[in-house]
N, C-alpha and C positions, 0 to 999 in steps of 0.2 A: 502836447501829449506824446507825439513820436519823441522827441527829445526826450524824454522821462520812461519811453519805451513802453510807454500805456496805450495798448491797442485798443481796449477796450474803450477809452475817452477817444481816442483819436476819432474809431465807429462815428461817438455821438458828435465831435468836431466833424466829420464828415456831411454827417446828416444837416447839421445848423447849416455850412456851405451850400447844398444843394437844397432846401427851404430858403435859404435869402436870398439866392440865383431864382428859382423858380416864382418867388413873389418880386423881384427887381422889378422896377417900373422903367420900361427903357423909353414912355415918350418923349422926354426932354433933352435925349442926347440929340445930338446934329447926325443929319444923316451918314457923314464917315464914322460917329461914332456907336450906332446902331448898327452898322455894315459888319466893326468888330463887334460890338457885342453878339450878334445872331450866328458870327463866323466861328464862335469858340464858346459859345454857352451850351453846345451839345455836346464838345468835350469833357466842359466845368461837369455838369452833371452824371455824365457817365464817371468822370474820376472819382468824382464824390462820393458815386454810388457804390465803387468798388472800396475805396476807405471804409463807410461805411458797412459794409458787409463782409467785410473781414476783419472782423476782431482781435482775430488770434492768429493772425497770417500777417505779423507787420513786416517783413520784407515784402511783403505785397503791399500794403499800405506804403509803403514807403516806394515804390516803385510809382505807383498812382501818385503820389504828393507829387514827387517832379514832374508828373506832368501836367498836375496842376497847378503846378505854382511855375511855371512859364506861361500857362495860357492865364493866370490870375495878373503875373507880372506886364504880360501883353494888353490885357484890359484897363487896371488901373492906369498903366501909361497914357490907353487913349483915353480914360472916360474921366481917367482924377481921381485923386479923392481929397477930401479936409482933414489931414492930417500927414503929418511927415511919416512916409513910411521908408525902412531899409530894404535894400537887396542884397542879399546876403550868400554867399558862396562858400563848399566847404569842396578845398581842391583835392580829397582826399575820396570822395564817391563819385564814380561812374567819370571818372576822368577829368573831373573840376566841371562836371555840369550840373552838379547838385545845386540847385539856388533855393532860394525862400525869402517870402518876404517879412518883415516882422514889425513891429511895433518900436521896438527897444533895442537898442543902441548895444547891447548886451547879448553875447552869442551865444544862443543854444541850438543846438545843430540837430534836426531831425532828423536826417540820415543816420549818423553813428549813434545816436542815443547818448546815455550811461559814460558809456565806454571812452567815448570822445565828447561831450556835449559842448565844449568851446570852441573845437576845433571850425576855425573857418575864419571870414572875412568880412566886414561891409565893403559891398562892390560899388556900389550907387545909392544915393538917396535920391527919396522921389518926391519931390513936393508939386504940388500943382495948386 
């Protein structure tokens, strides 16, 4: 949605984020992996909630994405997940610290939007 410069969806990508954070079941992680989860799922949610609640303020949503998607990227690294995902960099926002994770091998960059929507890189894949 930032990609496409829709705040508006982003809001409701927001909100799904912080409902599948707040229903996560963390008792089958190992205790180092529960230690991250509980260390960064009060940032998830506050970020979330400010994407969310700003619709129409996507430099703010977009400020909030980066730091959610370091504390996303920090979690799936401890806890896994079942499918390959990318880590993705666009060395053109906030000094090359814009990252994001994605699905697709294919770069749409939520920082620049529109304007720039390829601009960036696969930094790491993560498979676990």
């Amino acid at each position: 949605s930032l990609a496409a410069d829709n705040g508006s969806d982003a809001a409701k990508n927001g909100q799904e984020i912080l409902d599948a954070v707040s229903k996560f079941d963390n008792s089958s992680l190992t205790p180092e992996q529960k230690k991250t989860f509980l260390g960064l799922v009060g940032d998830i949610k506050e970020n979330s909630e400010h994407i969310n609640e700003n619709g129409d303020k996507i430099g703010h949503q977009r400020e909030h994405f980066e730091m959610l998607s370091k504390d996303m990227t920090d979690l799936v690294k401890s806890v896994g997940t079942n499918k390959v995902v990318y880590l993705d960099s666009c060395p053109m926002y906030d000094g090359g610290k814009g990252t994001w994770l994605s699905e697709m091998k294919e770069i749409k960059n939520p920082y620049l939007g529109k304007k720039m929507d390829t601009c960036g890189a696969i930094k790491e894949t993560i498979k676990n």
